[in-house]
C-alpha positions in Angstrom: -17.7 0.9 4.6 -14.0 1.1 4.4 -12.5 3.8 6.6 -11.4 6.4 4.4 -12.1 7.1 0.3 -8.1 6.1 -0.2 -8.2 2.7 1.3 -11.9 2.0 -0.7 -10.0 3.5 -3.9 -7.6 0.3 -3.0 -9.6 -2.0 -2.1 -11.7 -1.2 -5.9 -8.2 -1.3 -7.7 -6.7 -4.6 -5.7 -10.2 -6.4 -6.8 -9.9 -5.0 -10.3 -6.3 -7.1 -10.5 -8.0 -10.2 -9.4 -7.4 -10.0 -5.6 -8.9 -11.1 -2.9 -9.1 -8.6 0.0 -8.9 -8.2 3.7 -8.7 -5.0 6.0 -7.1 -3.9 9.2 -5.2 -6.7 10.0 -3.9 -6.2 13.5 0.3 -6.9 14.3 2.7 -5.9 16.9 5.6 -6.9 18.2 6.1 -10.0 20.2 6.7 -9.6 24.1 9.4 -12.0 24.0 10.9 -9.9 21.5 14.1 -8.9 23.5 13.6 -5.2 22.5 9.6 -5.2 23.4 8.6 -1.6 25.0 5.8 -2.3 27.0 4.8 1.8 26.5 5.5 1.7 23.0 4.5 -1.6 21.7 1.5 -2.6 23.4 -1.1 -0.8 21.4 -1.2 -2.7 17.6 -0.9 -1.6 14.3 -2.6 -2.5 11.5 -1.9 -3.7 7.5 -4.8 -1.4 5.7 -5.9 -3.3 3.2 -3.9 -7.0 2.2 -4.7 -8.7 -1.1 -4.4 -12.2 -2.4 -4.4 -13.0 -6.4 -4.7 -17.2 -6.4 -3.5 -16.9 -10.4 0.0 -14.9 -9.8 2.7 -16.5 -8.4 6.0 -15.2 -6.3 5.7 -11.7 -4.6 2.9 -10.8 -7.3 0.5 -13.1 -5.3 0.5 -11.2 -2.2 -0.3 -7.5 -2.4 -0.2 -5.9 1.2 -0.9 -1.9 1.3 -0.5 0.9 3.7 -2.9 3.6 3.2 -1.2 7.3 3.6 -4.5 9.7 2.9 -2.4 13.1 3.2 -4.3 15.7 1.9 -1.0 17.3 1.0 0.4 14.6 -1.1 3.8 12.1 -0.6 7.2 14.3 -1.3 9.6 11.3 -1.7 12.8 12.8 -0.9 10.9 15.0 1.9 9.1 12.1 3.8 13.1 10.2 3.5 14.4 13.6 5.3 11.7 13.5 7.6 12.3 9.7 9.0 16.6 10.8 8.4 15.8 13.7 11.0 12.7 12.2 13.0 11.2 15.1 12.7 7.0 15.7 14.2 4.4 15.3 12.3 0.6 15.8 13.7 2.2 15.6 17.2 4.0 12.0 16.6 7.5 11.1 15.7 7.6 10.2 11.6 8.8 6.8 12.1 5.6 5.8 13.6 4.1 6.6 10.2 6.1 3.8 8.9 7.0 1.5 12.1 7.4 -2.0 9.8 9.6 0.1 7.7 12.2 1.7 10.3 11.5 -0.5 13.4 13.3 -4.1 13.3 11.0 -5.4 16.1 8.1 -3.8 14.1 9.3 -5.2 10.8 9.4 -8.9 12.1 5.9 -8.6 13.5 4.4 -7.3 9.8 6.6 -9.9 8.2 4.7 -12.5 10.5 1.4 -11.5 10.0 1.5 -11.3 6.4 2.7 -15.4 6.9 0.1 -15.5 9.6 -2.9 -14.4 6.9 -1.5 -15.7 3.7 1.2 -18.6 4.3 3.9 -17.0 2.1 7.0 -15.0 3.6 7.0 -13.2 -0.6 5.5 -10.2 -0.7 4.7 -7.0 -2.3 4.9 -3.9 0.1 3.0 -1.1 -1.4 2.1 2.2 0.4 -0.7 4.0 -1.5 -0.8 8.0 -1.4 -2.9 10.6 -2.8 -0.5 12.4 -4.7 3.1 11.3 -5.7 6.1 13.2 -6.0 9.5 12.6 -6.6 11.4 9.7 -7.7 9.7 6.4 -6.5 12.4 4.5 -6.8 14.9 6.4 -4.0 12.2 5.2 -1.7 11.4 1.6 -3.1 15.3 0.5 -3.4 16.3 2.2 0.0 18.7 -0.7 1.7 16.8 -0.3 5.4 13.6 -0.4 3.4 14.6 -3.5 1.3 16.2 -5.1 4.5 12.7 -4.7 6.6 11.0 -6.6 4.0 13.4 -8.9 3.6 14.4 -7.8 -0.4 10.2 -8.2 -1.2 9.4 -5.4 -3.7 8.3 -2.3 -2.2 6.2 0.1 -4.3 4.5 3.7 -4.3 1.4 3.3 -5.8 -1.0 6.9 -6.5 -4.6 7.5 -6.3 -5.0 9.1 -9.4 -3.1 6.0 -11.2 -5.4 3.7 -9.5 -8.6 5.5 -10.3 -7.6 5.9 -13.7 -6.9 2.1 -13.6 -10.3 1.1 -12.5 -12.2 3.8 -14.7 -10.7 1.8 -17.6 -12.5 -1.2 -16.7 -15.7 0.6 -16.1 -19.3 -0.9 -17.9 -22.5 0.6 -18.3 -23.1 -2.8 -15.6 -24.1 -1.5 -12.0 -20.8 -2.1 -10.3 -20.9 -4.3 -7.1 -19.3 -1.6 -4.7 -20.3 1.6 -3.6 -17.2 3.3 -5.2 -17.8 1.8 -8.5 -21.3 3.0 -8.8 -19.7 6.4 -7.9 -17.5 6.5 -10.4 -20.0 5.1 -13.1 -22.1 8.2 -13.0 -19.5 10.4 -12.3 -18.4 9.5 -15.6 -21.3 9.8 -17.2 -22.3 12.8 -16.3 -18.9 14.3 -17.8 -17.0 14.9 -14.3 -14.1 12.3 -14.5 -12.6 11.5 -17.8 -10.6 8.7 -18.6 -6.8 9.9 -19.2 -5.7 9.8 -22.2 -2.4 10.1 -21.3 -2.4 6.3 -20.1 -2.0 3.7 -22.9 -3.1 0.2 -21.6 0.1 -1.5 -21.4 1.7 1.4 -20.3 -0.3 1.3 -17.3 0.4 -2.0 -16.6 4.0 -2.3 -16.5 4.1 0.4 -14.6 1.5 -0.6 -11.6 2.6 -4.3 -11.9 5.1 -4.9 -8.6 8.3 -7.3 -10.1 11.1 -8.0 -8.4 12.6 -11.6 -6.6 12.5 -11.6 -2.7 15.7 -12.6 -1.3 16.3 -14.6 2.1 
């Protein structure tokens, strides 16, 4: 069982795409790292859920996702004030929400594990959320942002664009995860609807990652 109902929802969607999936990958910084913190980099983070499509090719291939489960949503422009002014959140400091994105030391050490796990150094960064806000793309083209991943796509990717994604694909077939089962007779007993609102390849172009890593 996956650790929360977001990271499952991603996990269901990633395999949905054709990926293969791993979770909680452990990374931290180096201790040769000239700028390694004993007090602040010994304890690990960890890349939620990381996917791997053998048929795509380039950044597309490699799918690796931080899970955000706030009940109260992602704010784009307020999260980028809140890392601006390292403001508290749940008694930490913001950045530590997003370490690989704001921390060089942190960003190499992600960047490595993804090689470490997958052999490629091309990428797509996505952080999933429960609700989006905003404009996506003043946090997906920010220059520190692009720079920590080394110009590999970074995405925001919603719950309810996901679920609606993989309630698309639903059968009358017992789906093979716990989630998928949930959702089957949740839709059939009338709770969840498909959204209309979603044509097909709409929904694709939209939730397909593009872009060309540089360096």
């Amino acid at each position: 069982m996956k650790e929360n109902i977001l990271e499952q929802v991603v996990d269901n969607y990633l395999q949905a795409r054709g990926f293969f999936t791993r979770h909680n990958i452990k990374f931290r910084p180096r201790k040769g790292h000239r700028d390694f913190v004993s007090r602040d980099d010994s304890v690990p983070s960890d890349i939620d859920v990381l996917g791997v499509n053998p048929y795509a090719r380039g950044s597309a291939r490699v799918w690796v996702v931080s899970c955000k489960s706030w009940q109260s949503g992602f704010n784009v422009r307020s999260k980028l004030a809140e890392l601006t002014e390292n403001k508290t959140r749940s008694g930490r400091e913001s950045w530590r929400f997003f370490r690989e994105l704001m921390v060089p030391k942190w960003s190499e050490a992600f960047r490595d594990a993804v090689f470490r796990e997958t052999g490629s150094q091309r990428f797509t960064y996505i952080t999933a959320v429960t609700r989006l806000s905003g404009d996506p793309s003043e946090w997906e083209r920010l220059p520190r942002f692009r720079q920590a991943m080394r110009g590999n796509p970074i995405r925001l990717l919603a719950l309810g664009d996901m679920v609606a994604y993989i309630l698309q694909r639903l059968t009358r077939t017992p789906a093979s995860s716990d989630l998928g089962r949930t959702l089957q007779l949740l839709k059939a007993a009338g709770v969840l609807e498909e959204r209309e609102d979603l044509d097909e390849a709409q929904l694709n172009k939209a939730l397909q990652p593009t872009g060309t890593a540089r360096g």
